[in-house]
N, C-alpha and C positions, 0 to 999 in steps of 0.2 A: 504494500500500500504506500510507504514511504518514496516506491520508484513514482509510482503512478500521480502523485499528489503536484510534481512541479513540470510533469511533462503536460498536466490537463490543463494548467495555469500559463503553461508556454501555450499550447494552441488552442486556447480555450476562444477565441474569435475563430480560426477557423472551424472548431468542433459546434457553434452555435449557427455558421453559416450553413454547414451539411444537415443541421436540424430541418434550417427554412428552406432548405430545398427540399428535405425529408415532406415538409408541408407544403411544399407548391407540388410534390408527386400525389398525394394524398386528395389534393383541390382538382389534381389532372385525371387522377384514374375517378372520381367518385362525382364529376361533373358529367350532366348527360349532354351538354352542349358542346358539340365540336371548334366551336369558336374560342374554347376557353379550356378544353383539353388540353389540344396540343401546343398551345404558347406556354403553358404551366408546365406539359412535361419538358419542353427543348425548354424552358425555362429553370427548369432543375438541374439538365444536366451542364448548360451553362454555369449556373451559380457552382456545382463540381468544378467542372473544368478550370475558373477563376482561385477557387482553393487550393487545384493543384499545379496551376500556372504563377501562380504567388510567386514560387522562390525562383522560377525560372525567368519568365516574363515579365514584368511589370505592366508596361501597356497594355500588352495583351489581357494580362488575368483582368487589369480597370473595366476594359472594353465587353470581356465577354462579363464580369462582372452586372455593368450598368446592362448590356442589353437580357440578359439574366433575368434581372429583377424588376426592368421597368417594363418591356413586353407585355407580360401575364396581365400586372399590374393596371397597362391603355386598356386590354382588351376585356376587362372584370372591372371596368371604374365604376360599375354600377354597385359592385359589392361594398362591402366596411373587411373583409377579410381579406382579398387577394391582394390592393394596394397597400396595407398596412403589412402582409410578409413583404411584398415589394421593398415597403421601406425598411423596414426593420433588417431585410437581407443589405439591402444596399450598405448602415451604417454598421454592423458586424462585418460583411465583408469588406468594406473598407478600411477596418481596422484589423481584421486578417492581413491583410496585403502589406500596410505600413509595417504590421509587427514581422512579418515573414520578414519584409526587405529591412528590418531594423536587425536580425539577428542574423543574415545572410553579411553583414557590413561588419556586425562583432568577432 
């Protein structure tokens, strides 16, 4: 438990951003609207791909990061749920990325 305690604390942004992709897969498979499927699910695997583009890319992981979590988000504006993981992925993984590229420079 001692190992596990400072390694959850080093990626504990990325580990919160895989949750709200965990939740944009969950609004993709259990929506019966196609319009709102499939931007939630390539919208999960983006918000992936940006966590694990972090230490490699920077641009890149920003890029697919925003279009990630603001897609779902246009296409579900009607809801209080979809743009609210939108946002909430956007400032977690935005702070995945600084901390990735903060400990890639130490």
């Amino acid at each position: 438990m001692k190992r596990l305690a400072p390694r959850v604390a080093l990626h504990g942004w990325s580990l919160l951003t895989v949750v709200l992709a965990g939740g944009y897969v969950a609004i993709g498979v259990s929506s019966p609207l196609t319009a709102i499927r499939w931007p939630a699910l390539t919208g999960a695997l983006l918000l992936l791909g940006s966590v694990w583009l972090a230490a490699r890319s920077r641009p890149t992981a920003w890029s697919a990061l925003v279009v990630g979590a603001v897609a779902p988000a246009i296409t579900g504006w009607w809801s209080l749920v979809i743009p609210m993981t939108g946002a909430l992925a956007l400032l977690c993984g935005s702070l995945a990325i600084r901390a990735s590229t903060l400990r890639r420079r130490a």
